[in-house]
ROMIKE-838284 format. One record per residue: residue in one letter; x, y, z of N, C-alpha, C, O in turn. Coordinates in steps of 0.05 Angstrom, whole numbers, plus 5000, padded with zeros to 4 digits. Layout:
BEGIN
aXYZXYZXYZXYZ
...
END
This chain:
BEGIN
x336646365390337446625380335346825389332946775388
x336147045396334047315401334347455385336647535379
x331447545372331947755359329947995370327847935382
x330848245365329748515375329748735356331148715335
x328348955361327649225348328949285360328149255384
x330949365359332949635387331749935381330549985361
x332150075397331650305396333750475405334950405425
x334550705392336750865388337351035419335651185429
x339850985428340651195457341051485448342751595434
x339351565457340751965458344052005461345751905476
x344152135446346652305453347052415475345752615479
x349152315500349152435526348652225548349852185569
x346152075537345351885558347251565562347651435542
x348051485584348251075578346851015576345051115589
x346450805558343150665551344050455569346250425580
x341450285571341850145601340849835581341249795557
x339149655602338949295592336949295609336749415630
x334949105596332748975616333048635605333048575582
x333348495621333648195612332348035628330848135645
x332547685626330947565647329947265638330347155616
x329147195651328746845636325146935645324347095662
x323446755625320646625633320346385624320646235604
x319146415654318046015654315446015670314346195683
x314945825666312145735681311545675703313745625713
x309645645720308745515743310245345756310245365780
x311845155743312244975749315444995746316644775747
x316745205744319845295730320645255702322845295692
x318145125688318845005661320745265647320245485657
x322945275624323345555614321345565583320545375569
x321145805581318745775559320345875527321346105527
x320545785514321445855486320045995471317945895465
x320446285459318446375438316546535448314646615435
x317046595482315446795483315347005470317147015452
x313847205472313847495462313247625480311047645491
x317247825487316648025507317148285496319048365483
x314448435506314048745495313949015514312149115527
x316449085512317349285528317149575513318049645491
x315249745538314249985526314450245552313750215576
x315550495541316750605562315850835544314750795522
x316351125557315551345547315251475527316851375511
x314151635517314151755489314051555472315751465457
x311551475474311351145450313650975443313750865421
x315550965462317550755450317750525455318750485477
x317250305441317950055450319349895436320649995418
x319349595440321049495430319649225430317249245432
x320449025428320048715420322548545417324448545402
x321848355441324348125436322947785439320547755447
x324747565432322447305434325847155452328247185447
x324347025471326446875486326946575474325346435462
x330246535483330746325469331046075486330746075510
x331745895473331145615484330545485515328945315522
x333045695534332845715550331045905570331445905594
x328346085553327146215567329246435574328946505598
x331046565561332446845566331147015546330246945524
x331247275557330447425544332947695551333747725574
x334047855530334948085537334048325507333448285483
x334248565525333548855512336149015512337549015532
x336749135493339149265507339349525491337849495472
x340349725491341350025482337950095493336150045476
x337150225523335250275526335750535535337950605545
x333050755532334050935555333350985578331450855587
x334251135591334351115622331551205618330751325598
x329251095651326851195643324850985661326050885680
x322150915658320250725661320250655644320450775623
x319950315648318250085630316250035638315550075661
x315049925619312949645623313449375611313249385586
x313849195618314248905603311748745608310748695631
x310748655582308248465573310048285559311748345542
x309247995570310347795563308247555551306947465569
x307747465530305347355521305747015507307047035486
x305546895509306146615499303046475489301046605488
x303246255484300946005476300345945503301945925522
x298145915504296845685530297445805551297645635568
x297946095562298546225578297246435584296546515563
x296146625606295446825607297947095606300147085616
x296947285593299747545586300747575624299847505646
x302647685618303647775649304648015641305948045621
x303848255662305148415659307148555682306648455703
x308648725683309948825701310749185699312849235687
x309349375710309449655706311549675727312149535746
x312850035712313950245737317149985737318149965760
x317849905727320749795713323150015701323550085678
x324850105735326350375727328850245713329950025715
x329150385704332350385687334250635691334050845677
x336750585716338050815707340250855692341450635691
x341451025679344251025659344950915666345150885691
x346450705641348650505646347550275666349450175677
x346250205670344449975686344149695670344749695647
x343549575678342949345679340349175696340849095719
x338449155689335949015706334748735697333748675675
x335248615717334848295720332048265721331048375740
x329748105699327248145711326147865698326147815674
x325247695718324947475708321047445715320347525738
x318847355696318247305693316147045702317246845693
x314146975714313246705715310246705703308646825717
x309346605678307146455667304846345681305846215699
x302546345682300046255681298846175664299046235640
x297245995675295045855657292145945677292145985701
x290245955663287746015679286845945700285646105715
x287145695704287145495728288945605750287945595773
x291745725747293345835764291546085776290946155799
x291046155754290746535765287946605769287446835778
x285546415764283846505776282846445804280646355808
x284746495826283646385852282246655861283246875864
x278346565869278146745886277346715923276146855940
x278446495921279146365956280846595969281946805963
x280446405992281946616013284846576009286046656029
x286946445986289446465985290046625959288146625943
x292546775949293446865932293646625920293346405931
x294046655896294846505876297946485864299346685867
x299246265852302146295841304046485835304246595813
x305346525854306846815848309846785835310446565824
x311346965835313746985813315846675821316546735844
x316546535818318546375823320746385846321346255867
x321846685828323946715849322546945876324046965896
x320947055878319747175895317947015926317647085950
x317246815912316246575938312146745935310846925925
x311746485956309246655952307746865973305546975971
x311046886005309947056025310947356008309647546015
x312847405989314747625986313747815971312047725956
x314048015970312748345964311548295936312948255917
x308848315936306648425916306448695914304148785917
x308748935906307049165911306249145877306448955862
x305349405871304549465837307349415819307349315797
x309849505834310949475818312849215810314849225795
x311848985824313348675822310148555817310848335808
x308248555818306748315819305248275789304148455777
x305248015780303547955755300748105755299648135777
x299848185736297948205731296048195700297348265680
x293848125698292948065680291648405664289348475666
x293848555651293148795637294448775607296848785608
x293548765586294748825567295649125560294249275574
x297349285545298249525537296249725511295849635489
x295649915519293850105509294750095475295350295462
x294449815463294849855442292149685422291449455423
x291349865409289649725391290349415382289649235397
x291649365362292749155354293148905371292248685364
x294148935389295048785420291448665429290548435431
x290448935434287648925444285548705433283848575446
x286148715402284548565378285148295385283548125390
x288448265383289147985383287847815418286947585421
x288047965434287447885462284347755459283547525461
x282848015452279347935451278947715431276647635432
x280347585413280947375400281347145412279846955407
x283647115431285046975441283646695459283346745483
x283046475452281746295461283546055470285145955454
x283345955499285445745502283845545526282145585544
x285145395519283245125532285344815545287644785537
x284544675559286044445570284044225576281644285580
x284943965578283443715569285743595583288143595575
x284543465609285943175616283842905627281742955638
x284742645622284142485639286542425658289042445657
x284242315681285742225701284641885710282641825697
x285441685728284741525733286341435765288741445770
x284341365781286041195808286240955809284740815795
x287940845824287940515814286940455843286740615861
x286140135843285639985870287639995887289939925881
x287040075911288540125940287939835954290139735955
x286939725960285939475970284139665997284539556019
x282839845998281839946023282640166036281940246059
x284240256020286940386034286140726029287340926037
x283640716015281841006007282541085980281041265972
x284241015962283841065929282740935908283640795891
x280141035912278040965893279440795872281840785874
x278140625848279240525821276440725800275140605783
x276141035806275941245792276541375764278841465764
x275241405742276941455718276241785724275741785748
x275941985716275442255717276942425687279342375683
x275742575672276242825663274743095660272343145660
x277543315658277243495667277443655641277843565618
x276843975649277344115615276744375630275444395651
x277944595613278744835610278445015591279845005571
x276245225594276545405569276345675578274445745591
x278645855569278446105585278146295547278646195524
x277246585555277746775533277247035545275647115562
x279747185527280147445535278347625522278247635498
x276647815539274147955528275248325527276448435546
x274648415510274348785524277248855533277149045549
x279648775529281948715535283048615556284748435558
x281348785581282148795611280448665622280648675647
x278548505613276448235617278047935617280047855604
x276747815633276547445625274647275626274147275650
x273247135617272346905623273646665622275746615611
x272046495636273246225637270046025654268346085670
x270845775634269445525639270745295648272445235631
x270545095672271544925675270344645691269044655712
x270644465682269644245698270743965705272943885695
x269443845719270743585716268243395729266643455746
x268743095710266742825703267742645713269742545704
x266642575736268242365743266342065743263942065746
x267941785737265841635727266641365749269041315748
x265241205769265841035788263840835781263540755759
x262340735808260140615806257740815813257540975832
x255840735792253240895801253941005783255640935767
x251941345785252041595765255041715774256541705793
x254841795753257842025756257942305768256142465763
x259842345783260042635796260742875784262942835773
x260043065780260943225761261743545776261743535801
x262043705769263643975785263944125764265344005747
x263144375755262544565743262944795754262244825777
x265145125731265145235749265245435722265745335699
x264945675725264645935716265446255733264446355753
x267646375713269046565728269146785706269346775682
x268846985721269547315707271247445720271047415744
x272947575713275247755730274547975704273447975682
x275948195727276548355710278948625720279148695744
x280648755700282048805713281749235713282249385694
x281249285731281349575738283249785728285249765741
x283549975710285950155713287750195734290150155733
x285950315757288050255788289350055799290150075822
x289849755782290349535788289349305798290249075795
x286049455819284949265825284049025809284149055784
x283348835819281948615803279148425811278948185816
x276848665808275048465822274248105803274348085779
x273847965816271847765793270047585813270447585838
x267847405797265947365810266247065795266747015771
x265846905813264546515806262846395810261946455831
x261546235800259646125806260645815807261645785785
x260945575821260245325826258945105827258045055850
x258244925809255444695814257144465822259444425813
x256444355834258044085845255243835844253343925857
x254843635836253343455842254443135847255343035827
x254443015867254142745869253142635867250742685871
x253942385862250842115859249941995877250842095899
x247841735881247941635908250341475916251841355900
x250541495940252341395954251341145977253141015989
x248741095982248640905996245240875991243641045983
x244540536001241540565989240240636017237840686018
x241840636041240640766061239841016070238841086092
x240841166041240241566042238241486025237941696013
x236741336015234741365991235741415969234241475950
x237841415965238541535933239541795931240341905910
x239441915964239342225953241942335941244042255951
x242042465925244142655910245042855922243243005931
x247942935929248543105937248843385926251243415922
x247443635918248143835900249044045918248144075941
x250944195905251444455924251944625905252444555882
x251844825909251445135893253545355906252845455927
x255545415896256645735907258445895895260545855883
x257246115902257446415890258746495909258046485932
x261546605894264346725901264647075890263547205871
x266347145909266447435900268647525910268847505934
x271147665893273847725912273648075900271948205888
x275448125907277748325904280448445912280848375935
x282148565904284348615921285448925905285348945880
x286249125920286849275917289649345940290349245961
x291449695915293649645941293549965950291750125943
x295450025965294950295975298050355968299650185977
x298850515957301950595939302950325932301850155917
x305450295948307049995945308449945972310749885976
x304849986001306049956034303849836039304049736061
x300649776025298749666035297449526016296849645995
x296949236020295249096001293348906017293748706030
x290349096009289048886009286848636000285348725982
x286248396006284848305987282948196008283748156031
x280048125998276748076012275747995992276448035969
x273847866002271847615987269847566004269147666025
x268347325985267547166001265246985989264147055968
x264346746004263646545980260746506004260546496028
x258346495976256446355981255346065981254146025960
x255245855995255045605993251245496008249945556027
x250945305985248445275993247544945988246944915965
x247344676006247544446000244244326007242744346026
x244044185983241844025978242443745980243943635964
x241043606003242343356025241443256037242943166055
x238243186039237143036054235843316075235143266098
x235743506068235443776071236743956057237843896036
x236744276070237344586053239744576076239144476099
x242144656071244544716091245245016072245245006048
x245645206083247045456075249845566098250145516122
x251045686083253545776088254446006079254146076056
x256346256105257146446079259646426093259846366116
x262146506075264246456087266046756066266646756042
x266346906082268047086077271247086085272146946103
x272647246070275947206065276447516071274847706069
x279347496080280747726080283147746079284047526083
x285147916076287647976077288748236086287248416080
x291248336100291648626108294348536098295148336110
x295948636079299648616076300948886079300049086067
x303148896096303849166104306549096096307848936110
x307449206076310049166065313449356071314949496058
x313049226105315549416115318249486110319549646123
x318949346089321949446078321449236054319749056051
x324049376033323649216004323548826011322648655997
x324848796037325248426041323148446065324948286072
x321048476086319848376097317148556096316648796091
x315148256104312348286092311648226121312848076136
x309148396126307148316152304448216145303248326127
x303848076154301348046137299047956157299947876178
x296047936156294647916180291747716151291547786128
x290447496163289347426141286747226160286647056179
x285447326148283047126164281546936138281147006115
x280946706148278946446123277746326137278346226158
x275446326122272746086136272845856122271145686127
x274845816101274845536086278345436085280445566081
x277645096091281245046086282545146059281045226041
x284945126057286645306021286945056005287044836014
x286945105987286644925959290744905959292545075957
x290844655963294444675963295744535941298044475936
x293244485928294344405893295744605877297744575862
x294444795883295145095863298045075856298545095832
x300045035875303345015878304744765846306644755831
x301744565851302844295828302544455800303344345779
x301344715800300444745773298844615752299344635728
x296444435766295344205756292544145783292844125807
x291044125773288744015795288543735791287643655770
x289043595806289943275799287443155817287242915818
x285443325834283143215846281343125841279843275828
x280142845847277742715835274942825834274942995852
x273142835826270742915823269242755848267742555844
x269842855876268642675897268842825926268943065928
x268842695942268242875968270942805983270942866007
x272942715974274742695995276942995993278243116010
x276543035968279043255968276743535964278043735958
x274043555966273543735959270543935980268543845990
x271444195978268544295987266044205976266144125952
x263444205989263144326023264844076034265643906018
x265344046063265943846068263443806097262943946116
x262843636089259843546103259843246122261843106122
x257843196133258242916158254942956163253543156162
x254642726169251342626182251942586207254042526218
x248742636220249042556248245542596251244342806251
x244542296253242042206256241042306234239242466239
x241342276210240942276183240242576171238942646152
x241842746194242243076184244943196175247143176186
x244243326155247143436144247443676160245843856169
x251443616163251943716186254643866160255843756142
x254744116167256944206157259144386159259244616167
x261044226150263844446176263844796171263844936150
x263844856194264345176199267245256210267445196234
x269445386199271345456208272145776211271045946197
x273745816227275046026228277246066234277945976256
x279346206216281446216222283246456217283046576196
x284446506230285746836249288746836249289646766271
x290846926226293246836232294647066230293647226214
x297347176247299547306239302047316228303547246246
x303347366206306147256201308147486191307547686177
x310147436199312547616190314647406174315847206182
x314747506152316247436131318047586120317647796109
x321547376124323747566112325147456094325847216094
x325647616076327247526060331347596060332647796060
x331947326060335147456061338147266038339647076038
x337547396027339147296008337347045984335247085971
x338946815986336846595977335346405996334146195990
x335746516023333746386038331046666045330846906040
x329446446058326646666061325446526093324846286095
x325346666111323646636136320946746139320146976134
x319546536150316846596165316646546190317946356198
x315246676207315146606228312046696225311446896213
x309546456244307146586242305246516268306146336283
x302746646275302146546302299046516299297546716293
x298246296303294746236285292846216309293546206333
x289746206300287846136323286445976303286546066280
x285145736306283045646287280745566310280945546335
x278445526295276445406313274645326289273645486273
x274345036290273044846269270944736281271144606302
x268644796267264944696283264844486262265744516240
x263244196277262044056261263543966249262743886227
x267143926256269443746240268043496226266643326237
x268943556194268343266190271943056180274043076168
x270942926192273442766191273242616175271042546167
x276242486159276442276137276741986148278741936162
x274541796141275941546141276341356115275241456095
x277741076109276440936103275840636119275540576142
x275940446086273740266095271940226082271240386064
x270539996089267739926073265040006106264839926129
x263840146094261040216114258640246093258440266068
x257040256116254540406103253340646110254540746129
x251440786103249940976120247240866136245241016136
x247040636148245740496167245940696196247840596208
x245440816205244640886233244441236227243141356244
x245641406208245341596198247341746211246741966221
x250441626215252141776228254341736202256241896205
x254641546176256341566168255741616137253841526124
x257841786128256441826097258841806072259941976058
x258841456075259941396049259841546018258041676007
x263041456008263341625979264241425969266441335974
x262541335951264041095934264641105911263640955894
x266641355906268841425892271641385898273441285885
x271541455912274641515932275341275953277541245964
x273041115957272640935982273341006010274840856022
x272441216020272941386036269241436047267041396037
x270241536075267141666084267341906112268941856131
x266242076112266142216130264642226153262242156154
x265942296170264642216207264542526219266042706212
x262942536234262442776257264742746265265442516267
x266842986274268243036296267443186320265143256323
x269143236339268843396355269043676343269143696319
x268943956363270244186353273444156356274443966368
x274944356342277344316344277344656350276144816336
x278944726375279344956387282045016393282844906414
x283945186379286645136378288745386382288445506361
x289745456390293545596384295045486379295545266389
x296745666355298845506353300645656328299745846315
x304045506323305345766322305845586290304645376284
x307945726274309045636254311645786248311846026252
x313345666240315445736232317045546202317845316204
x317345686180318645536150320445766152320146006156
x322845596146324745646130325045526100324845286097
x325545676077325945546051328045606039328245826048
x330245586022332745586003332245475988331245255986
x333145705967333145705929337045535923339045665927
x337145355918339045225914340145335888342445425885
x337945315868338145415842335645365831334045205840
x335145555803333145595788331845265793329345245794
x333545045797331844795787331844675810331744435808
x331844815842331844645859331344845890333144995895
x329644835902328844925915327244795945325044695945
x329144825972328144625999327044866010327345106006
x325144666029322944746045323544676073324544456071
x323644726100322744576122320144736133319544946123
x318644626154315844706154316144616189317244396192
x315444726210315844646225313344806250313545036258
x311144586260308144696267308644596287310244416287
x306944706318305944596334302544756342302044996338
x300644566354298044706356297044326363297844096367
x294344526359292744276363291244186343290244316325
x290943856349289343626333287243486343287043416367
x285943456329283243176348284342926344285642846325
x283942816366283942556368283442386381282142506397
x283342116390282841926402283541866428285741766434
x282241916439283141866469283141586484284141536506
x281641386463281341196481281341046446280141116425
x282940826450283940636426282640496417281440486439
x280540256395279540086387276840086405276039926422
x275540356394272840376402271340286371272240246349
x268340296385266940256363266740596351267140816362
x265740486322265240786310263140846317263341096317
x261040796324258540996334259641126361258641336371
x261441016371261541196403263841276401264941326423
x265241316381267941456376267341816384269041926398
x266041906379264942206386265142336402265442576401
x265242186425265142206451267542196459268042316480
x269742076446272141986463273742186438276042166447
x273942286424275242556412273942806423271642896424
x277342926433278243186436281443266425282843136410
x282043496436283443696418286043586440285843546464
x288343556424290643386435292743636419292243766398
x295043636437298143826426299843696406300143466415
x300743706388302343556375304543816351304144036341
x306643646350307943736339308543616312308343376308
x309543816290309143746264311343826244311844056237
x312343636238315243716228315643646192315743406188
x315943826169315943886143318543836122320144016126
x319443666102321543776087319643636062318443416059
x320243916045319443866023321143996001322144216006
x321743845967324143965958322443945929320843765925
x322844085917321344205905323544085865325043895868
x323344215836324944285826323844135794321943985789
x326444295773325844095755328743995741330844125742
x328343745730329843765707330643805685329343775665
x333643925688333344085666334143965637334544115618
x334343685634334043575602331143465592330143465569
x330043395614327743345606325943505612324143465597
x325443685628324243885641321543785658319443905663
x322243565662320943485692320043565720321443545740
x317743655717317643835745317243615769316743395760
x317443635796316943485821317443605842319043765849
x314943435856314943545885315343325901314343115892
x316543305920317043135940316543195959317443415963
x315243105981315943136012315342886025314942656017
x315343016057315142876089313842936103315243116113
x310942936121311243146143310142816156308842626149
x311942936178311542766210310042906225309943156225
x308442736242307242796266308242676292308642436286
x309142726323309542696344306742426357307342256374
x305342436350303242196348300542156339299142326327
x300041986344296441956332294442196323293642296344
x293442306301292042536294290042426279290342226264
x287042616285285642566260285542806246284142806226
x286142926250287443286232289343336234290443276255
x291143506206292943606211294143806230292343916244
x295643856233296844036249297144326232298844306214
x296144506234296844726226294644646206295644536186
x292444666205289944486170290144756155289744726131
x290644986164289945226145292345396136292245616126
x295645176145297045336128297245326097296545146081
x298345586094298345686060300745736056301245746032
x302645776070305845786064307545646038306445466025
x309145696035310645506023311445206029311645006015
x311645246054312545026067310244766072310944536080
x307144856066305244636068306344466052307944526034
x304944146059305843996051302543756055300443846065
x302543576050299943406060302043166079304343086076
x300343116094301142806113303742686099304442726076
x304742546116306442346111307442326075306442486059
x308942186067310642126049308742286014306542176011
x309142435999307242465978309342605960310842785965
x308742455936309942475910308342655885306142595877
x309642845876307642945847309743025819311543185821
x309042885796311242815781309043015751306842965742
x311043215745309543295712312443285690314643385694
x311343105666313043015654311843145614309943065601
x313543325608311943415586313243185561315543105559
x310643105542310842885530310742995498309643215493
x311942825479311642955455309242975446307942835462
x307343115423305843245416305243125382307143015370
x303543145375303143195347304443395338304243595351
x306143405313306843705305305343845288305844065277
x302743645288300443935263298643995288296744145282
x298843905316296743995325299044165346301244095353
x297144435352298544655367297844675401296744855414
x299144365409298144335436300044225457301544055447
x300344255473302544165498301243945514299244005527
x302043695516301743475524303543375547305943325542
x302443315575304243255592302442965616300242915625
x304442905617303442615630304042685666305942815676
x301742545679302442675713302142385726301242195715
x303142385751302442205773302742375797304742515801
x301342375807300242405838300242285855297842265857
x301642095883301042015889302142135933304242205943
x299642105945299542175968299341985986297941775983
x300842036010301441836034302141526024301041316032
x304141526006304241305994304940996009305440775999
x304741076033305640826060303540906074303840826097
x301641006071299940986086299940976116299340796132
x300641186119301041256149299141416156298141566139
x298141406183297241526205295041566201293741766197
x294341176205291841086206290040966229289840716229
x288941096246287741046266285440846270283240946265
x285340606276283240426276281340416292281540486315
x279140306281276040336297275740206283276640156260
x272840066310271839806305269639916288268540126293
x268839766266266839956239263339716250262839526264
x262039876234258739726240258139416247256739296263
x260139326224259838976224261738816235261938576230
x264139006260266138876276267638876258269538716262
x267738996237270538956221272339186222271239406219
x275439176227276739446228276539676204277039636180
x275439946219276140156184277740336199278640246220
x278440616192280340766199279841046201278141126184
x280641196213280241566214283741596209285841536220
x282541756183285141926182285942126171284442196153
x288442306175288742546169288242506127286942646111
x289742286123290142406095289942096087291841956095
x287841946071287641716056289541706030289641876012
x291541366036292841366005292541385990291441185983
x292841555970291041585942293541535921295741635928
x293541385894294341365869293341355851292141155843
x293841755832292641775809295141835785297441915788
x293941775764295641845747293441865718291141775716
x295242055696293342165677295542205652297742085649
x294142425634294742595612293542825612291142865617
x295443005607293443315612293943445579296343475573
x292343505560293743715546292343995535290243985523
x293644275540292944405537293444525510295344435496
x292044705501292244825471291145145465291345245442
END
């Protein structure tokens, strides 16, 4: 049932409707929000959506809105400059955050509206943002407002196959400060053999009158030893992030950054890696957009869940030895895309340059760091090797279709270049030599959706490669259409709860390249086969619950 404050139509005028479903990240629909619609001459109103995440307003008058939509365990969303003309009707649906969603200050946007995709128009007057409404009351409850998340996770034995038998938890605590403030704390413990790895992170945003939103992070990452042939040494890295994004009316948006990285490793390694973005928003359905990154994109963001272990296979810096010096990747990457939207399908077409120094490549396997070229992680059972450079063009093209609210296909379709192997069942010390940059083609379906009795979210996909790779093809797309290697599954299943405790409980599995494909063999230190590859099998599964 909805209930609302209506507010009275003038004599003369049609009062018009603003309506709309909210749901979450993940399409969940949300029950019990509270949506607060406020339009000229102090008038507003108040409605709470029902079961299904609908919400409607109705006897309005013609005019501007604003809609603030506010739930549990969520960050507010708002949406300004919401016209209404007589007798109208406006469709305005809504998508939820949690902290973890919305504070990205990498070189990718973060989770955008559901039905909007994440290439399609951000101007001021469609895109979330984190502003509450010039109201005392509102203001009080915000700077109050404390919310937090708690999961474990665990990987099981792969037999070699690169998924650690890893336990890890993670946790979340964000609060709304000064109204148009945030903080947030987050980390994650991960526990193997040896000391435990841990990852620590700290964020401020804040949000501008003009819309902008600068905020600033800080990062601690430490590992344990990993082999008794580094001495013991501990891996620590340190970095300080800094974004912003601002727009120019509702025809130019742009967003810059850029992150400080600094690794303690058997030496001092420093890094600075700056971000950018240019969006030129040429008609209400197509976006131009021009975007440069010195670091690969975080392609979890999409699961609504960071399901990554506390270890070096899924995570920055990404680093490699070579004669017992830390060596660490430098990238750059230079892309153009035109994005249209037409009906319920959406096109990209895009055209990239990358150039990757000091590739470090994934293998597994059992090794050691004996000769000072290989630098085991015995978390993940995985280790990283020197590559070649990777020097590349290359084009992209996704197509995606909205089937319906609960179901949504992808195709993804790359060609460019990969490193790889030129010469078959070499040893790994002289593998170095025999990698260079090879053409390959790279083909994507991924289907996305939830169910709607249980409200089961999942991701599914495929991507194929044309042959042998030890990188992906296209490593720095951010599209919709990314996908990771070969066959990968991600399942969120929301689970019942205590009913005295005021918290959302949901159970996950994760699991990537689950056939374990496109695994390249080399002869390893002791004549025994290990492998280079784009993406090691990994199987995790957990409990997440937030409150």
């Amino acid at each position: 049932m909805i209930t609302a404050l209506s507010l009275p139509a003038w004599a003369g005028e049609r009062p018009g409707a603003i309506s709309g479903y909210v749901r979450d990240a993940s399409g969940i629909p949300q029950m019990g929000a509270v949506v607060e619609i406020a339009g000229s001459a102090a008038r507003s109103l108040t409605v709470f959506t029902d079961g299904a995440g609908f919400y409607s307003a109705a006897d309005l008058l013609p005019g501007l809105y604003s809609v603030k939509v506010s739930a549990p365990s969520f960050l507010p969303a708002l949406r300004e400059k919401v016209g209404l003309n007589p007798g109208s009707s406006v469709r305005l649906n809504i998508t939820l955050n949690t902290l973890l969603n919305a504070m990205r200050v990498g070189p990718l946007r973060g989770t955008e509206d559901d039905d909007d995709w994440k290439w399609t128009l951000r101007s001021v007057a469609n895109r979330p943002v984190l502003r509450v409404f010039d109201d005392p009351a509102s203001a009080e409850q915000q700077d109050h407002d404390l919310k937090g998340s708690l999961s474990f996770l665990a990987g099981s034995e792969a037999e070699g196959y690169g998924s650690g038998s890893d336990m890890s938890t993670g946790f979340s605590v964000e609060r709304s400060i000064f109204s148009a403030s945030r903080v947030g704390l987050s980390g994650n413990v991960g526990y193997g053999d040896g000391l435990p790895a841990a990852v620590l992170r700290g964020i401020y945003s804040h949000l501008l009158p003009d819309g902008s939103g600068p905020s600033v992070a800080l990062t601690v990452r430490r590992f344990a030893p990993s082999d008794p042939n580094l001495h013991y040494a501990a891996l620590q890295a340190m970095a300080l992030a800094a974004g912003d994004d601002f727009t120019v009316g509702d025809v130019l948006e742009f967003k810059f950054g850029s992150e400080l990285q600094t690794i303690q490793f058997l030496g001092r390694v420093t890094a600075f890696r700056p971000y950018g973005s240019l969006d030129v928003h040429a008609s209400p359905n197509t976006l131009v957009e021009y975007s440069y990154a010195t670091s690969l994109p975080n392609t979890r963001d999409e699961k609504g869940f960071d399901s990554a272990p506390a270890d070096l296979s899924e995570a920055d810096p990404r680093v490699s030895l070579v004669n017992f010096a830390t060596r660490l990747e430098r990238a750059h990457h230079q892309e153009l895309n035109v994005s249209r939207r037409m009906g319920k399908n959406n096109l990209q077409v895009a055209v990239f340059t990358d150039r990757v120094d000091n590739t470090a490549l994934l293998g597994t396997g059992t090794v050691t760091a004996a000769g000072g070229f290989l630098l085991p992680d015995v978390y993940s059972g995985t280790f990283s090797y020197a590559g070649d450079t990777l020097n590349t063009q290359g084009l992209r093209v996704v197509l995606a279709r909205k089937f319906s609210s609960d179901l949504t296909a992808t195709l993804d379709y790359a060609y460019g270049g990969v490193l790889d192997l030129t010469k078959p069942d070499v040893e790994i010390q002289d593998a170095q030599q025999w990698i260079s940059t090879q053409r390959r083609h790279a083909l994507a379906a991924k289907f996305k959706g939830t169910v709607p009795r249980t409200h089961t979210s999942w991701i599914a996909s495929y991507r194929w490669v044309n042959g042998p790779a030890l990188t992906p093809v296209d490593m720095f797309n951010a599209s919709p259409g990314q996908s990771d290697p070969f066959l990968n599954l991600f399942i969120r299943q929301p689970v019942p709860s205590l009913g005295f405790l005021p918290t959302h409980m949901e159970a996950l599995i994760d699991l990537r390249n689950l056939l374990a494909q496109g695994y390249v063999p080399v002869v390893g230190q002791d004549g025994q086969t290990v492998y280079l590859v784009q993406s090691a099998r990994s199987v995790r599964a957990g409990l997440a619950i937030s409150f």
